[in-house]
N, C-alpha and C positions, 0 to 999 in steps of 0.2 A: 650501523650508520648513526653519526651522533650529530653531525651537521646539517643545515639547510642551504647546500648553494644555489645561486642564484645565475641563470643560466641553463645551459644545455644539459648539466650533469644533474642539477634540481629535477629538468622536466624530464631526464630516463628514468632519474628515480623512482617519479608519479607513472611513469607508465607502467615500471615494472609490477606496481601496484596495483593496476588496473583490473586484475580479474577477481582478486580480495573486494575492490571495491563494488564493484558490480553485483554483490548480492544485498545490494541495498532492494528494499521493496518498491512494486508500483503497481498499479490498479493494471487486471488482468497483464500483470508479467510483462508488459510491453517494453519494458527495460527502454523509456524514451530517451537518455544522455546519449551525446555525441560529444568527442573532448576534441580538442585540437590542440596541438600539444607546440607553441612555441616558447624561444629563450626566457622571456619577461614572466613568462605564466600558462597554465593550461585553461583554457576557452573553452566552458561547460556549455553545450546548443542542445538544444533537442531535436528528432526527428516528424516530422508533422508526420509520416507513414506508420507512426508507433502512437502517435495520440490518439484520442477515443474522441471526435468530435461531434459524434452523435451522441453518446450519454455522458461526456464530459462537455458541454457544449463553451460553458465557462471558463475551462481550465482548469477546475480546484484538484482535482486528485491529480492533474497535470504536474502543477504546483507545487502540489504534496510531495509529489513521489521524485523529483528534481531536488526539494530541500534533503527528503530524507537521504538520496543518493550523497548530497553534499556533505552532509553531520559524516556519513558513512564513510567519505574521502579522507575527510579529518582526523578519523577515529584510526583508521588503516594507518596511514602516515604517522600517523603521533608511535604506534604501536613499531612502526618501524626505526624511529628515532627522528622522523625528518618534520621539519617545522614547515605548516604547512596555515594559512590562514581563507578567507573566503571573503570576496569581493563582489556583492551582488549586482547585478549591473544588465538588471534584462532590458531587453530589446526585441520585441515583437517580432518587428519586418526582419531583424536577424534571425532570430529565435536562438536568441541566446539567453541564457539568466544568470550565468555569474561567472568569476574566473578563481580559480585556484592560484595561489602563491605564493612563494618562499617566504615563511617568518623565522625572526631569528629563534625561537625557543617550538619545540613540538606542543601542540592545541593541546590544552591542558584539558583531560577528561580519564575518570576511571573505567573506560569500557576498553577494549582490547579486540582483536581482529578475530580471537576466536567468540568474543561474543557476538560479533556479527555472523561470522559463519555457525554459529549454534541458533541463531533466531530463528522460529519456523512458524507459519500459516497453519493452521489445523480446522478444517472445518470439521471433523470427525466429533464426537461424546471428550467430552470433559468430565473430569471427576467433579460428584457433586459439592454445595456449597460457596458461599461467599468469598471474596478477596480477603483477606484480614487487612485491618486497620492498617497496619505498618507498608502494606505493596499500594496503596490509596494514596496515602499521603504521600511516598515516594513519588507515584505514575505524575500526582499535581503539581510537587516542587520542581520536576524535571520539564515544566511547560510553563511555569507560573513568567517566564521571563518572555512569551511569546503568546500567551491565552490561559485558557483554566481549564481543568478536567473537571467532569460530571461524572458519577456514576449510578446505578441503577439497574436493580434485576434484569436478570437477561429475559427472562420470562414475557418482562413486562411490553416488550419490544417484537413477540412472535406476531400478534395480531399486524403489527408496521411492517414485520419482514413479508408475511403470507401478500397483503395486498403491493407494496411495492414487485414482491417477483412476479404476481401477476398484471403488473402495470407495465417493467421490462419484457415480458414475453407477450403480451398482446401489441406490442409497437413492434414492427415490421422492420423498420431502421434502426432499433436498439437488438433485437435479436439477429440481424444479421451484422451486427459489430459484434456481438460477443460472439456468433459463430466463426470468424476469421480467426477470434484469439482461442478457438476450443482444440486443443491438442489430446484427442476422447480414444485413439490407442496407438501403441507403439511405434507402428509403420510409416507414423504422421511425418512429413520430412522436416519438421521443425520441432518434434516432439522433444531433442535432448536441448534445445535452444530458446525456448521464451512462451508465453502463454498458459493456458491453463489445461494440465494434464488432468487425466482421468483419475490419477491416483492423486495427484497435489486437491481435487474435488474429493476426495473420497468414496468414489464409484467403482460399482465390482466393473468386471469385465460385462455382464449382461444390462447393469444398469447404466454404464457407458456408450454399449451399441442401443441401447432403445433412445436412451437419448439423441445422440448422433441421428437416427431415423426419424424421429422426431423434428429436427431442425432444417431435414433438407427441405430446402425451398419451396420446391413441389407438396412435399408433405404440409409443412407450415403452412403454406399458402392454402391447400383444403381445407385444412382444420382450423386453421385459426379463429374465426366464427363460430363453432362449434365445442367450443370448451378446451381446447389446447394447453392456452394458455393457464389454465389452472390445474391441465394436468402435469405441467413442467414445473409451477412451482410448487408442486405438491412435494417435489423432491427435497426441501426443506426443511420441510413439516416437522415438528416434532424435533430441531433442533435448538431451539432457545423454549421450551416447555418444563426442562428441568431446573435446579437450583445451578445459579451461575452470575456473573456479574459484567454490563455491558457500560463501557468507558464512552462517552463524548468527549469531541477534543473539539472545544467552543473559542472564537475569535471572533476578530469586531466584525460586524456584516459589513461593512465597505472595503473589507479584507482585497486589495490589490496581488498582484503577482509574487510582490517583494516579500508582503506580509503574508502569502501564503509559503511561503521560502520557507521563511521563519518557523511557521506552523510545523509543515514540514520534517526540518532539523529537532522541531519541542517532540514532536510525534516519534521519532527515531529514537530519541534519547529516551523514552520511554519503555519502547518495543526492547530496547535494548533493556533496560532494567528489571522489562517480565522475563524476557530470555535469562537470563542471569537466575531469575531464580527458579526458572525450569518450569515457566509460563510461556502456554503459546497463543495466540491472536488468532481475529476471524475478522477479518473486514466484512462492513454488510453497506455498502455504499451505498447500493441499491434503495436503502430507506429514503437517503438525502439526495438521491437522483429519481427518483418519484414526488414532485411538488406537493399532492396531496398527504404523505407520510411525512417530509420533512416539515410542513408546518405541525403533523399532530406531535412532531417528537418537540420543536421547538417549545409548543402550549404543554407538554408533560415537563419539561424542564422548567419553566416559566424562564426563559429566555426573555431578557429586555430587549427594545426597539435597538441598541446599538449590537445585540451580540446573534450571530448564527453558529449552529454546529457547524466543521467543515470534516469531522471525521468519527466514523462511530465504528464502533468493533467491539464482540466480546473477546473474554477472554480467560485463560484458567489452565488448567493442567493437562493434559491429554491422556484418554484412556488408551490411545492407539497413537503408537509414534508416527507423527508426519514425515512425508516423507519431503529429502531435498527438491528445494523446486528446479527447475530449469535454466539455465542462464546462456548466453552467449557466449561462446569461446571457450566453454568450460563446465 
């Protein structure tokens, strides 16, 4: 396909494409895009039943993970020949945030459809060691059009991850949103379709069922008072403790919808550049969705009055291949 037309045959083309484009990433797997696919252009909405509105309260990983689907639109079409460009255009009370649309040339970018479907989450052991200078500079010039990257030992970030996870699991309303998205074994009826599987976590089979026991209601609801919540994030422990290197992805703090779009798409473009070179990510949200950790990362970065983090993840090699995650439809 070497053209972009405009019209009916444009929007089969984008549809055809749709299940390439859907491994774009988003905070716990919630896969939130919904397309609507007419003659003029496809109509990117999201789903309010797939947003996080108890530990996304603001929207920002909402934001994020709608931009990075978007880049990932781009990138799919361009690789298929078809000119494809992106018209942001949110709308709350829609809940829309942008439309797809025929351009006349395919979105100029060097990523390809199989670097998106090679990108992968690994929260597993990383091989030891730093980023080297050259994947730094890279991760910054791929966002510098949208914000700026930071980095910094992963190490230095386990004391922020330890107290944020036990900030999400002693909240009652944030543990019971991440239990809807926990897909902990096989028989789940949504396990091949979105959330977070046991193996996408990297939990054997037994530290999968103590988990899961752990979070039923009944259980939680005893325990909670009683130390739970540090026995759940204990499961962390001992993951950012070695040598490894953890990325901020910084934008101005009165970052709106459009501007986290942006983010987003800079964020993507990135993921995609570690995938390429056979790096994989660890989102750790949970630092900058615990108020008290995201100001101590803010005062570790010395972050000025105009700039906040909106995205922090390590990242680096994987001593254990992750595995594909989940998707809808496929």
């Amino acid at each position: 396909m070497t053209a972009s037309p405009a019209g009916p045959e444009w929007a089969a083309a984008m549809r055809a494409l749709a299940a390439q484009c859907g491994r774009a990433p988003s905070a716990h797997n919630t896969q939130p895009w919904q397309l609507r696919y007419e003659d003029s252009g496809v109509g990117v909405y999201w789903d309010p039943m797939r947003a996080l509105p108890v530990s996304d309260p603001t929207g920002r990983d909402l934001f994020l993970g709608l931009g990075a689907y978007l880049e990932t639109c781009l990138v799919v079409a361009a690789g298929a020949g078809l000119g494809a460009d992106v018209v942001v255009d949110v709308d709350r009370a829609a809940r829309r945030v942008a439309w797809l649309v025929p351009a006349a040339e395919p979105y100029a970018t060097r990523f390809t459809a199989n670097d998106v479907a090679s990108r992968r989450s690994a929260r597993g052991p990383y091989a030891a060691g730093p980023l080297p200078d050259d994947v730094l500079d890279e991760a910054a010039a791929l966002v510098e059009d949208a914000g700026g990257i930071r980095h910094l030992p992963a190490r230095a970030l386990a004391p922020l991850l330890a107290r944020a996870d036990r900030w999400m699991f002693a909240a009652p309303e944030v543990t019971a949103e991440l239990r809807e998205w926990l897909r902990l074994r096989p028989s789940h009826p949504r396990y091949a379709q979105d959330g977070l599987t046991d193996r996408a976590l990297g939990l054997s089979r037994a530290e999968a069922a103590g988990l899961e026991m752990m979070l039923r209601p009944r259980v939680y609801g005893t325990f909670r008072r009683a130390g739970l919540p540090a026995a759940l994030a204990a499961s962390s422990r001992g993951l950012l403790r070695g040598e490894g290197t953890a990325l901020v992805l910084v934008g101005p703090a009165a970052a709106g919808p459009a501007e986290l779009v942006a983010l987003g798409r800079a964020l993507m473009r990135s993921w995609l550049a570690l995938a390429v070179r056979g790096l994989a990510t660890h989102p750790l949200s949970q630092i900058l969705d615990c108020p008290a950790t995201a100001a101590e990362l803010a005062a570790m970065l010395d972050l000025a009055a105009h700039e906040r983090a909106v995205a922090v993840f390590r990242t680096g090699r994987p001593l254990i291949e992750p595995p594909r995650s989940a998707r809808r439809g496929g």
